[in-house]
N, C-alpha and C positions, 0 to 999 in steps of 0.2 A: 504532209511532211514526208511520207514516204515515196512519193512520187518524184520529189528534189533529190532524194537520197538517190531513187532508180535512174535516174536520170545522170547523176552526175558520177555514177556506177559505170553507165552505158558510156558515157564520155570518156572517160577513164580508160576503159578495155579498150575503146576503139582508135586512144591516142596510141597505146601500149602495144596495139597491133598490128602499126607501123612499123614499128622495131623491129630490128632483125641483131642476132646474136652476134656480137663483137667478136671476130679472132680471137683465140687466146696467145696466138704468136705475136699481135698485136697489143694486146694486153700487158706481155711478158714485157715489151720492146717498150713501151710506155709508164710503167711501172716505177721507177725511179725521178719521174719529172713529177713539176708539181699539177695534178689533172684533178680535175674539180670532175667530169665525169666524160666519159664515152660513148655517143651514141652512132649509130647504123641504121643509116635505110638504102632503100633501092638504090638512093642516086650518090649521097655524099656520108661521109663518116665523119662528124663532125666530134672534135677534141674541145672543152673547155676546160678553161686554165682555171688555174686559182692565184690566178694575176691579176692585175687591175689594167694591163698592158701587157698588148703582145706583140714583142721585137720583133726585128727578122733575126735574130739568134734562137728564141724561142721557138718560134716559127719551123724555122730550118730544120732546128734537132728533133721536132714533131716531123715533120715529112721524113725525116732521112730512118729516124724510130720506126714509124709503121713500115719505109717502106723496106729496112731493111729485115722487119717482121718477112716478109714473102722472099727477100735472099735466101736469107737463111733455112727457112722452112716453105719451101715452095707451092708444096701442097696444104698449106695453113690457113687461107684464104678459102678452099672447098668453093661455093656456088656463087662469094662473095662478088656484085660486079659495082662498084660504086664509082661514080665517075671523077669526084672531088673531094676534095678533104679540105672542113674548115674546124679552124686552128681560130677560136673565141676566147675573148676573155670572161673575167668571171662573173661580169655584168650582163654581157650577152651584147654588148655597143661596138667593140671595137678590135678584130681582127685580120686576120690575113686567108685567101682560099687559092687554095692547090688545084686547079684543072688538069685532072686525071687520075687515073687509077693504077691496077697491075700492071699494064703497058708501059707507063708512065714508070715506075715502080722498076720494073726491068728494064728500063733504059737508064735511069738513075745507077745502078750498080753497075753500068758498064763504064761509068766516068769518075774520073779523079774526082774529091770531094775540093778542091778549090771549080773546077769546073762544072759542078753542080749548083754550087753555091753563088756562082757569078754569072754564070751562061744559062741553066737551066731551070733554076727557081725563079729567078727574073721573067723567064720567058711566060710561066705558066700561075705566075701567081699576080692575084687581082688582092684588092681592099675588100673586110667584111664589109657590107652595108644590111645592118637588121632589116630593112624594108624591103631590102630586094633578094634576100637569101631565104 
């Protein structure tokens, strides 16, 4: 019995090790939607909803949230480099993913918010697929 326990101890710490510390600029910016929780790794920073479905209205005000977390506070982000943001619903089946990061992020805020929303989301966003994400 205690070997299952050490064991599922070790699994634990070593999922948990992956993580990396959410922005709090990010946090701030996210805050007032409905977020089932926020996670961080190397590559993507993935948002799940407390949706059953995620619009591209949902969607949207998620990438424009985080990335207006880095307008605002520019140095908020620290070593943070992640390349995508997926925007999941609260099942984990059916979302929307963001290709890019701060780059991304700082181009976003150089453009009018109808031209973000027509021209530049479109460009860089794909469908979640759980088997291949």
């Amino acid at each position: 019995m205690k070997k299952i326990g050490l064991t599922l101890l070790l699994i634990a710490s070593i999922q948990s090790g992956h993580a990396e510390p959410v922005p709090a600029s990010i946090t701030k910016q996210l805050k007032s939607l409905d977020i089932k929780s926020v996670e961080l790794n190397s590559k993507a920073l993935r948002v799940d909803m407390n949706r059953p479905r995620v619009t591209e209205d949902i969607y949207a005000t998620v990438i424009n949230s985080v990335c207006t977390s880095l307008i605002l506070e520019p140095g908020s982000w620290g070593k943070t480099d992640f390349q995508r943001i997926e925007v999941v619903n609260s099942f984990g089946a059916q979302g929307r993913v963001f290709s890019g990061g701060a780059a991304e992020c700082k181009a976003i805020g150089k453009l009018t918010m109808d031209q973000v929303n027509q021209e530049y989301l479109p460009e860089h966003t794909s469908l979640w697929s759980a088997s291949g994400n």
